[in-house]
N, C-alpha and C positions, 0 to 999 in steps of 0.2 A: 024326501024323508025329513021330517022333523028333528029341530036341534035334540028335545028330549029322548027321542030313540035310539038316535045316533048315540050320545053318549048312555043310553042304558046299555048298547054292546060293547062300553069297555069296562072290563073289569078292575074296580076301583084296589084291589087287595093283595092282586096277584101280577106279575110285572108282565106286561106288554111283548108277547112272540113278536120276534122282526121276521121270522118267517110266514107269519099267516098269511094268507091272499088277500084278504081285507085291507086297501088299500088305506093309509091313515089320515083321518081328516085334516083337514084343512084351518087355519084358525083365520084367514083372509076373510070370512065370509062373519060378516056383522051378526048376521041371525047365530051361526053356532057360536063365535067366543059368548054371544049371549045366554046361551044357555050350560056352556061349560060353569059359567060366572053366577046361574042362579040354581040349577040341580045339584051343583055336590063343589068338592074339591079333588083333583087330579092326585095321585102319590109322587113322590120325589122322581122316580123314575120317568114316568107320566110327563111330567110336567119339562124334565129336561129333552124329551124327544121333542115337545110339542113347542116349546118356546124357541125363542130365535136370539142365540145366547149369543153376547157381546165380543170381540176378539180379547182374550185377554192379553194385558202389555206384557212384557217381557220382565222379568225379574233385574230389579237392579245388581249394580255388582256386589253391592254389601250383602244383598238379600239373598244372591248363590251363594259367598261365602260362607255365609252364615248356617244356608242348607248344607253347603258341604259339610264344614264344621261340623253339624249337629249328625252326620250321617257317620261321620270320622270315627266323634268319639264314642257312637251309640257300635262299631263295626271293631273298637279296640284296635285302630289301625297304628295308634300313639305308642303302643308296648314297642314298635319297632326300632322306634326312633328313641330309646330309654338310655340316658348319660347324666353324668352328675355337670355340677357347675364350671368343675376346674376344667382347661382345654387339656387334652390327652397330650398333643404335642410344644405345650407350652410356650406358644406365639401366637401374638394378634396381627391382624394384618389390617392396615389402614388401606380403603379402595373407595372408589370413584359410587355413586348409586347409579350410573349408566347400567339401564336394565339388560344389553349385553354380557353383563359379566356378572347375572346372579346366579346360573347356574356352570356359566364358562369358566368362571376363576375356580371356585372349588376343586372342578373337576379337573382344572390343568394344572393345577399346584397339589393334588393328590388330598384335598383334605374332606374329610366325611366329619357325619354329624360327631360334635364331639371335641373335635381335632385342635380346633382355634376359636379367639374370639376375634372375630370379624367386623369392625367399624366401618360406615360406609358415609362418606359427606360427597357434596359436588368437588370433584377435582381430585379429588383425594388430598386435599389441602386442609392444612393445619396454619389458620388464618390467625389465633390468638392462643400465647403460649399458658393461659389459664380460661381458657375457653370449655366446651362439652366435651370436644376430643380428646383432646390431653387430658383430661378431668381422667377421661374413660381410662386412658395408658395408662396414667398413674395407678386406679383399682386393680386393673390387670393385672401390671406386674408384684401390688404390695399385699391385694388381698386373694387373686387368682392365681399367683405361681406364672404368671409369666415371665419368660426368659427370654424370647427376642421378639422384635418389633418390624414389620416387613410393611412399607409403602410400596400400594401398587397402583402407578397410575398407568394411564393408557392410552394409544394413540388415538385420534378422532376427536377426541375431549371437546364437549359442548361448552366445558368453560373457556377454552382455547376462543370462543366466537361470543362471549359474552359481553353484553353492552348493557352498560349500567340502565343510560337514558332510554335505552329501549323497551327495560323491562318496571319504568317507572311509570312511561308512557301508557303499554298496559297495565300497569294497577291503577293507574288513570280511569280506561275504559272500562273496568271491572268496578268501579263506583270506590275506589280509594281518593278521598279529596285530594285538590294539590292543597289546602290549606294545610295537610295535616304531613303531607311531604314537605311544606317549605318549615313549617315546626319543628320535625325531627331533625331537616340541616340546621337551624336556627337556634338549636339546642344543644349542637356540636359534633352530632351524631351525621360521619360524612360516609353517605349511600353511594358516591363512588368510586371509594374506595374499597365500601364491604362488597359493591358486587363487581367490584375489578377482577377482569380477567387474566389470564397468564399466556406470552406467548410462546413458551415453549414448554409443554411436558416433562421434559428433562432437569428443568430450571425449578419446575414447581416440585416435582417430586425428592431434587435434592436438597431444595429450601425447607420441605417438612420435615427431612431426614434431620435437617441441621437442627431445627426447632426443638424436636423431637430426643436428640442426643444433648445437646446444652441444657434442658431445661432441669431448673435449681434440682427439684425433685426429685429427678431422677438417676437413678443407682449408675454409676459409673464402669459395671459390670452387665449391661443387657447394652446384647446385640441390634443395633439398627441397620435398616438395610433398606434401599429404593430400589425400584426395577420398574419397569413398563412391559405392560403387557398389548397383545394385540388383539384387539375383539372379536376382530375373524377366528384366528384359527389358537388363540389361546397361547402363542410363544414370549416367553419373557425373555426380558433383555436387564439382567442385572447394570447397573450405575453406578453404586455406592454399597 
């Protein structure tokens, strides 16, 4: 049968039965894509049966997000989650960003959306007493009504195994020059001490306590408090 016959029994208008007996041609064969290519144009449908479409990649994460996002707020899922600025229970709580304890801590400390403002650095360290963290306490307590301040660090802590030179090494191999690391110590700016680690949990979590309660700024009337938590099973252990 000719390329031209062949495609005069498909109907250009009306979408293609996957049930007909007519088995569906072939586009392997030189002669037919030839003549699909010079009698006409295939329709959308048509063309997606007949073509041999590419594996598509996989969505990156921003780009789920983003779908989710868009499905969120198009589904009004946001009315649920509806509170004002000030925290309901008027305490922040300073905590580690160890992704164990993003929905572990709220959930073991009883706080829903709402409840607290929630900081989160590596360590749960408060490394410079006018630094972003403290910045943050300070709003809390003078423009949010907070009234006490709870550090929570936690056992396992990745800062506990932090090694300055080893993660200098890698920004190394990640295309960060060493000219521009031996600049920033040459400048006075000492990297191992900003990415010094802490050997005991307990040391670091009463060291931000301390920071935290002395500092000039702050009201001599809000509650500070340290405690460690455990990432397994969510039990604190009050300190301070």
């Amino acid at each position: 049968m000719s390329a031209r016959r062949l495609y005069s029994l498909i109907p250009l208008r009306t979408p293609l039965s996957l049930s007909t007996k007519t088995p569906l041609p072939s586009f392997s064969s030189p002669t037919l894509s030839k003549g699909f290519s010079t009698y006409g144009s295939l329709t959308t449908q048509q063309t997606r049966l007949f073509s041999t479409s590419k594996e598509e990649k996989p969505p990156t994460v921003v780009e789920s997000i983003l779908k989710h996002n868009k499905e969120f707020v198009e589904r009004k899922d946001y009315t649920a989650y509806k509170v004002d600025r000030y925290p309901q229970k008027k305490v922040v709580v300073l905590t580690c960003m160890d992704t164990r304890l993003s929905e572990l801590l709220p959930r073991a400390m009883d706080l829903k959306q709402g409840d607290a403002k929630i900081l989160k650095t590596a360590g749960a360290v408060v490394n410079y007493e006018f630094g972003s963290i403290m910045r943050s306490i300070i709003v809390a307590v003078y423009n949010l009504q907070a009234e006490d301040i709870i550090v929570v660090g936690h056992e396992d802590c990745g800062m506990a195994h932090l090694n300055s030179e080893e993660v200098l090494e890698k920004a190394k191999k990640r295309g960060v020059r060493p000219e521009t690391i031996n600049i920033l110590k040459n400048s006075g700016v000492n990297l191992d001490h900003w990415l010094h680690n802490f050997e005991s949990v307990e040391e670091a979590v009463t060291s931000s306590v301390e920071k935290i309660k002395n500092h000039p700024l702050l009201p001599k009337d809000i509650n500070v408090y340290g405690m460690v938590m455990c990432p397994v099973t969510g039990k604190l252990t009050p300190l301070v």
